[in-house]
Steps between C-alpha positions, in 0.01 A plus 500: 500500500602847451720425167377665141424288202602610142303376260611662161252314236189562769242310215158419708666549876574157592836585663316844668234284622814253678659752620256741683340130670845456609527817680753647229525854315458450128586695221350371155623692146249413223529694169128360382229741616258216516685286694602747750118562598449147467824402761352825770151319511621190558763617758281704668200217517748272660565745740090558587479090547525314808843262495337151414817326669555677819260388777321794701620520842229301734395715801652466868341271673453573908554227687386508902782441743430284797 
């Protein structure tokens, strides 16, 4: 975490989308207008979504003390 990602053929995102789940900067370069809009949605949708793979933490539980 904390390290930046250089993607320099950005395409659709993929490596965006990797990257800011991992908890890393990125930094895409994409010379297609269409595919820059494209890789920004997708980046920023798997930002808005819940992480499929990392379990919510379960609440404390208080337990009585005899």
């Amino acid at each position: 975490p904390g390290q930046t990602i250089l993607d320099p053929f950005m395409g659709s995102g993929t490596t965006g989308i990797s990257a800011v789940k991992l908890a890393r900067s990125f930094i895409g370069i994409e010379k297609e207008p269409k595919y820059f809009d494209i890789a920004c949605k997708r980046i920023q949708a798997a930002l808005d979504a819940p992480d499929m793979f990392v379990e919510a933490p379960k609440p404390a539980k208080q337990e009585a003390m005899f």
